[in-house]
C-alpha positions as a Python dict, from the first residue, in 0.01 Angstrom:
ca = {
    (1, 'X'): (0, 0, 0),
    (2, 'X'): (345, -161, -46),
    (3, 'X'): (218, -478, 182),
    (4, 'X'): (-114, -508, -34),
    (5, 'X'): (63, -519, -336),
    (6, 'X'): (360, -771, -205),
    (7, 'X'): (58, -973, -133),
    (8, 'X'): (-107, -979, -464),
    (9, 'X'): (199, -1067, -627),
    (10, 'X'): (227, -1335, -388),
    (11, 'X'): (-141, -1489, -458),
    (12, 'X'): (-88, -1440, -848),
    (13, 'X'): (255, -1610, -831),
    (14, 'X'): (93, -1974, -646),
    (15, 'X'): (-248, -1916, -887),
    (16, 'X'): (-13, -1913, -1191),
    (17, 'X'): (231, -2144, -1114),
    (18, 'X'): (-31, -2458, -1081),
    (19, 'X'): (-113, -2580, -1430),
    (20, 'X'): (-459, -2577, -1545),
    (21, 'X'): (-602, -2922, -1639),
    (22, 'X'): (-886, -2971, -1896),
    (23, 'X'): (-1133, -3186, -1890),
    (24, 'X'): (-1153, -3407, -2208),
    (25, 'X'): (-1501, -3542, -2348),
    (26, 'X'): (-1478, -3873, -2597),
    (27, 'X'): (-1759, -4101, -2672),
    (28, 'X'): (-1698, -4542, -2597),
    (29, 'X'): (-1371, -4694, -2539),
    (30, 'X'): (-1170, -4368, -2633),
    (31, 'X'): (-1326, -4206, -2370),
    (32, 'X'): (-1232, -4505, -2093),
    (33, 'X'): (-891, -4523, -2256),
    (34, 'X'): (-801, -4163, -2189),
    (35, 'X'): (-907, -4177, -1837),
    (36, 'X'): (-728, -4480, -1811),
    (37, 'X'): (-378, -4273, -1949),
    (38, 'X'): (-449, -3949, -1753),
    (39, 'X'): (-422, -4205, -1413),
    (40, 'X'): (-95, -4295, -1525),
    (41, 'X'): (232, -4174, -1275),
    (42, 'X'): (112, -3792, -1210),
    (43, 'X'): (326, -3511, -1090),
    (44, 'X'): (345, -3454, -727),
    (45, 'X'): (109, -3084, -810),
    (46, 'X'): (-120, -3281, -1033),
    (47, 'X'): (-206, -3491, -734),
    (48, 'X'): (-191, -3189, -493),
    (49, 'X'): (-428, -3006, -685),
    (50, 'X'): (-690, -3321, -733),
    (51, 'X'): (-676, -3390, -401),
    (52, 'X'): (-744, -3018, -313),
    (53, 'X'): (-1037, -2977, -558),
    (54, 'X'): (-1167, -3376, -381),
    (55, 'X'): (-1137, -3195, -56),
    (56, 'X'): (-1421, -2928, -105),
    (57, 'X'): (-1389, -2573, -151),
    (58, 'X'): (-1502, -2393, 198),
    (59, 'X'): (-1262, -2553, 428),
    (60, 'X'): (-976, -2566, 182),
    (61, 'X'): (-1026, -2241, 39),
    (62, 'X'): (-1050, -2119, 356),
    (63, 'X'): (-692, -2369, 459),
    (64, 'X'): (-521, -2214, 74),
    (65, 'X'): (-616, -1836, 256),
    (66, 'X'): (-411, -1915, 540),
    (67, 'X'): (-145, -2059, 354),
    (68, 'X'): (-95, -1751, 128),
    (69, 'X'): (-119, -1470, 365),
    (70, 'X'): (110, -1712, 590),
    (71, 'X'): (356, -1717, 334),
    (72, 'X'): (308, -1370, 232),
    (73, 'X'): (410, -1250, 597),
    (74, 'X'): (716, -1509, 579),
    (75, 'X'): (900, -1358, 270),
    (76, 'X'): (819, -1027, 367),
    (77, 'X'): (1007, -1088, 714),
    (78, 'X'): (1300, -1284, 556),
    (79, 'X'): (1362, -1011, 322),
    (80, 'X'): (1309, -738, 575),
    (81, 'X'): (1555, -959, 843),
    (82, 'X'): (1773, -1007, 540),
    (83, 'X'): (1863, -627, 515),
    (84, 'X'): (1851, -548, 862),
    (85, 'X'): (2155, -798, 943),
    (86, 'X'): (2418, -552, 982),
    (87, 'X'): (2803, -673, 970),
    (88, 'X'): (2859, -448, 1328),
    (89, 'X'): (3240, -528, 1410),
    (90, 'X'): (3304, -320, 1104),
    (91, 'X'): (3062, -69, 1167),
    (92, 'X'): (3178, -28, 1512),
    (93, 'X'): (3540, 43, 1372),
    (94, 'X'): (3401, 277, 1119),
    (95, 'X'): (3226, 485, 1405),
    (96, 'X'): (3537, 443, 1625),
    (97, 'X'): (3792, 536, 1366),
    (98, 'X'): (3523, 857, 1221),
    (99, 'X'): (3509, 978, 1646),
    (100, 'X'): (3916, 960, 1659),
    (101, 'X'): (3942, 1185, 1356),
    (102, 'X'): (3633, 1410, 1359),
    (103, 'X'): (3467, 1414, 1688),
    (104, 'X'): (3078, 1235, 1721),
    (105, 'X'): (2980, 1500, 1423),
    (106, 'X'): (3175, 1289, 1208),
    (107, 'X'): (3054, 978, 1353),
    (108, 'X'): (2727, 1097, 1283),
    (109, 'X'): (2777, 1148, 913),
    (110, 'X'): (2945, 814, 902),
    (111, 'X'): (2604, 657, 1021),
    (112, 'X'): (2374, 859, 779),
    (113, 'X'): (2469, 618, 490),
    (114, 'X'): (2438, 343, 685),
    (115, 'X'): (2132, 113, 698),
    (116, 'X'): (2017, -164, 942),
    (117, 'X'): (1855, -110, 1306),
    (118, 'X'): (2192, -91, 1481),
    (119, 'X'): (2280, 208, 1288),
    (120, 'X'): (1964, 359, 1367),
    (121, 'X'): (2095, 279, 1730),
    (122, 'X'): (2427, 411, 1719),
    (123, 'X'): (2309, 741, 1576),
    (124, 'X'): (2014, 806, 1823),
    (125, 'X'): (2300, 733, 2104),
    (126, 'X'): (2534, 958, 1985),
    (127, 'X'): (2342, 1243, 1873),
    (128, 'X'): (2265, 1245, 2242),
    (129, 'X'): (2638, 1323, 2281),
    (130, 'X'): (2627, 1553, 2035),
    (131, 'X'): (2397, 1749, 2137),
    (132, 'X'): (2519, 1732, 2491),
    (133, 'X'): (2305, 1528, 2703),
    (134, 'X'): (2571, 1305, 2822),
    (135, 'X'): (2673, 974, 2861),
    (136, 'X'): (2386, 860, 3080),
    (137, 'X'): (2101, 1009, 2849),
    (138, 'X'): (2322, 840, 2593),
    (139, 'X'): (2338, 544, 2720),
    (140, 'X'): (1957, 547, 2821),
    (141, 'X'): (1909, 656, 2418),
    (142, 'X'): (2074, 346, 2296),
    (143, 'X'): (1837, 102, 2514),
    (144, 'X'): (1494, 268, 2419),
    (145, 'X'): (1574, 292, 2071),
    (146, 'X'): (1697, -75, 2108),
    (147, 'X'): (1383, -187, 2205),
    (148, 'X'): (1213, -36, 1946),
    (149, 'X'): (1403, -200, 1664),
    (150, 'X'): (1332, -475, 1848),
    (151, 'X'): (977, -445, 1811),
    (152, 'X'): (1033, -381, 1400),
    (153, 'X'): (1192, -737, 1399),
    (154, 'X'): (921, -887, 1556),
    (155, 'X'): (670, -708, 1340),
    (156, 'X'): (401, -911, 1234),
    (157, 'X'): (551, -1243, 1360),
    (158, 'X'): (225, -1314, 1573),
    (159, 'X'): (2, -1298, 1249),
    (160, 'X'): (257, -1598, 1124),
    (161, 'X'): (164, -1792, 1455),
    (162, 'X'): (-238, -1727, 1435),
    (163, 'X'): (-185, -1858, 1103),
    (164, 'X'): (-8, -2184, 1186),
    (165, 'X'): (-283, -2271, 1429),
    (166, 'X'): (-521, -2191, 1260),
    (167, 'X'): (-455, -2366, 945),
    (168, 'X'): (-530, -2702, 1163),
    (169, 'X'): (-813, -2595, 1327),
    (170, 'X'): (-1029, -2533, 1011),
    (171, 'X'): (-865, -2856, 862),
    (172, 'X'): (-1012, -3047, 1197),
    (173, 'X'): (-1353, -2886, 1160),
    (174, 'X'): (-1351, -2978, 790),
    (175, 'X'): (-1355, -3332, 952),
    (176, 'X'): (-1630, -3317, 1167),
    (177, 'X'): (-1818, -3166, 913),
    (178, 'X'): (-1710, -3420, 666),
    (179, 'X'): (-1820, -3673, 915),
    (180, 'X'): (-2157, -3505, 1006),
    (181, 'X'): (-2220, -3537, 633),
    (182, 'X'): (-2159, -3892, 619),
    (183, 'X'): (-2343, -3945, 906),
    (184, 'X'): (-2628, -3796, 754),
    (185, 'X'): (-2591, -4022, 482),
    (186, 'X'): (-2613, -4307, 653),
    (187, 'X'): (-2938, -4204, 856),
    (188, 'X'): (-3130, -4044, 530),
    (189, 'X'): (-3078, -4410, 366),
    (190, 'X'): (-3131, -4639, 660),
    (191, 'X'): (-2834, -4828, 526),
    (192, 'X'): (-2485, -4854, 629),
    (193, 'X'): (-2342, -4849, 273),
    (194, 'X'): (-1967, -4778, 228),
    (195, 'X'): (-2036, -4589, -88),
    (196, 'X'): (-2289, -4338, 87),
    (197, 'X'): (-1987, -4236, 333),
    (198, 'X'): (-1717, -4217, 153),
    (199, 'X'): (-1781, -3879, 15),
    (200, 'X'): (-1763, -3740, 381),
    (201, 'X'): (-1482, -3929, 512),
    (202, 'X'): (-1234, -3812, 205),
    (203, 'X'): (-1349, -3449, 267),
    (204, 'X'): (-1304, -3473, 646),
    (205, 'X'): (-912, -3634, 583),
    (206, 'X'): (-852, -3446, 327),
    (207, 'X'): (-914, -3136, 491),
    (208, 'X'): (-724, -3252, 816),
    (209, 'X'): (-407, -3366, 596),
    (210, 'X'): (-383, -3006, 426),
    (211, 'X'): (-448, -2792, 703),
    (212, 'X'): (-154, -3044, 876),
    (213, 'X'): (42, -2927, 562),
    (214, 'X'): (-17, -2564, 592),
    (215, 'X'): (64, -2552, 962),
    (216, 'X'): (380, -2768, 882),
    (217, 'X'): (521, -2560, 629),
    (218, 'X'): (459, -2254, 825),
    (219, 'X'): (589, -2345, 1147),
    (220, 'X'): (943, -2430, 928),
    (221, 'X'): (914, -2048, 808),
    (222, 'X'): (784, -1938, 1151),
    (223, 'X'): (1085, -2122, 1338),
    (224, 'X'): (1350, -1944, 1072),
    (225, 'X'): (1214, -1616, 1145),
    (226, 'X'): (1222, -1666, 1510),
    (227, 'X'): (1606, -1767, 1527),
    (228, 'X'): (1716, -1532, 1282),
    (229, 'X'): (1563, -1219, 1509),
    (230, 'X'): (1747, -1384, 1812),
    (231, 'X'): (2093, -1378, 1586),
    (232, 'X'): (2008, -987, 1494),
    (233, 'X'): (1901, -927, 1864),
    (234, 'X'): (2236, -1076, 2023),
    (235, 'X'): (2417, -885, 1733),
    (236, 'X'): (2223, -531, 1912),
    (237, 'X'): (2302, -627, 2252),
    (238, 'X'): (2711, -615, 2187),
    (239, 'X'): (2757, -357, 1917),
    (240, 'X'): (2546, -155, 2203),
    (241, 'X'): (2757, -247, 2452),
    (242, 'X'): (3096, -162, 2260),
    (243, 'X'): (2919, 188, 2157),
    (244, 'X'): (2889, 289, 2504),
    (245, 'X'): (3257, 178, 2614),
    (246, 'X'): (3387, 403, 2304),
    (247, 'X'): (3148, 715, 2387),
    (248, 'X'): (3291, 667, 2781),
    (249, 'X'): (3630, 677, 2625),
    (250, 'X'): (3573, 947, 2429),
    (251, 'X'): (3358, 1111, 2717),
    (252, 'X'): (3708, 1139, 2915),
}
C-alpha cells in the first residue's frame, strides 16, 4: 500500500509540474500574429511537451509509463539505500565497548535502537551467542542474514533494468510503425510527396529520441543505485568481519 501510494504521488508530481498550454482562437491577422509570438524562444518543457504531444500518444504514453514507474523505483531505492548506510566503525565500537561492560545482553540492547542492515546483522550474530550456540553458529548467523540484507538492497533493481530497455524498444517500434504509416501514404496516393510522409517520419523519430531519453536518464539512476549497494555491501563484508574477531575475543 505504501509503494502504490509513493507511486501516485510520483505520477501527480510530473502531471502537475508541466504547465498546461491553451489554445487561443482569433479571427485574420491577429490570429497569424499570435502564432507568430507563441513560436518565439520557448522553454526547454514547452518544447518537450510539443514534441511529446507531435509524437503520438500510444508509443509515448506507453515511453512516459516507463519513465514514471522507472523513476518511481529510483527514489524509492535512493531513499531506502539512503537510510540503510550505516556509519559501522562507530557502531562496531558501540557493540565492543556495550560487550566489555555488560556481556552480549548488553550488546544486544545497544543494537535494538539501532537501524540499518548491519545492525540487523550484528544482532542476529550475537543473539546466537547469547543464546549459546557458539561461535560457529554465530558466525554462520552473520553470513545468512548477510545475504539476506543483501537481497533487500537489491530489491527491485531488476524492474529499473526491464525498464531502461524497454523504454527503447517501444521508442524503436514507434519508428517502424511511424514508417509503415508513411509508407502507406505513399502507396494509397501513388505519389512520392514529401508532405504525405512527413507525418510518419516525425512520429517514428520522435518516438526513437524519447524512448533514447527515458533509457538515458534511467540508466544514470540505475548506475547510482548499483554503486551505492556495492559501497553498503563492502561496508557488510568488514563490520562482519570485525564482529566475529570481537565475539572470538570475547568467546575466550
Amino acid at each position: 500500500m505504501r509503494k502504490l501510494l509513493f507511486i501516485l504521488t510520483i505520477v501527480s508530481m510530473l502531471v502537475f509540474a508541466v504547465p498546461g498550454v491553451q489554445a487561443q482562437n482569433n479571427d485574420g491577422k491577429a490570429q497569424t500574429e499570435q502564432v507568430d509570438n507563441q513560436d518565439q524562444p520557448k522553454e526547454f518543457h514547452q518544447i518537450l511537451k510539443k514534441r511529446f504531444v507531435e509524437g503520438g500518444p500510444l508509443f509515448m504514453g506507453i515511453v512516459l509509463i516507463t519513465l514514471i514507474l522507472g523513476l518511481a523505483i529510483a527514489i524509492e531505492r535512493i531513499i531506502y539505500l539512503y537510510l540503510a548506510d550505516t556509519n559501522t566503525r562507530k557502531l562496531l565500537a558501540k557493540v565492543e565497548a556495550a560487550m566489555q561492560e555488560g556481556g552480549v545482553e548488553q550488546a544486544l540492547e545497544v543494537l535494538k535502537n539501532e537501524r540499518g542492515p548491519v545492525a540487523s546483522i550484528f544482532y542476529q550474530g550475537l543473539l546466537r551467542m547469547a543464546e549459546g550456540e557458539g561461535l560457529e553458529a554465530a558466525e554462520k548467523a552473520v553470513i545468512a542474514y548477510g545475504n539476506v540484507q543483501v537481497g533487500q538492497l537489491e530489491k527491485n533493481v531488476s524492474w529499473l533494468a526491464l525498464f531502461i530497455a524497454l523504454a527503447p524498444m517501444f521508442g524503436f517500434m514507434g519508428t517502424v510503425i511511424g514508417m509503415i504509416d508513411a509508407f502507406d501514404q505513399i502507396e494509397q496516393a501513388g505519389d512520392m510527396n514529401p508532405s504525405l510522409v512527413a507525418r510518419g517520419i516525425k512520429i517514428a523519430l520522435l518516438t526513437t529520441v524519447f524512448g533514447l531519453i527515458v533509457a538515458i536518464i534511467l540508466q544514470i539512476f540505475y548506475n547510482f543505485i548499483i554503486a551505492k549497494i556495492d559501497k553498503i555491501v563492502n561496508k557488510m563484508e568488514d563490520a562482519s568481519i570485525s564482529l566475529i574477531d570481537i565475539m572470538a575475543r570475547y568467546a575466550k
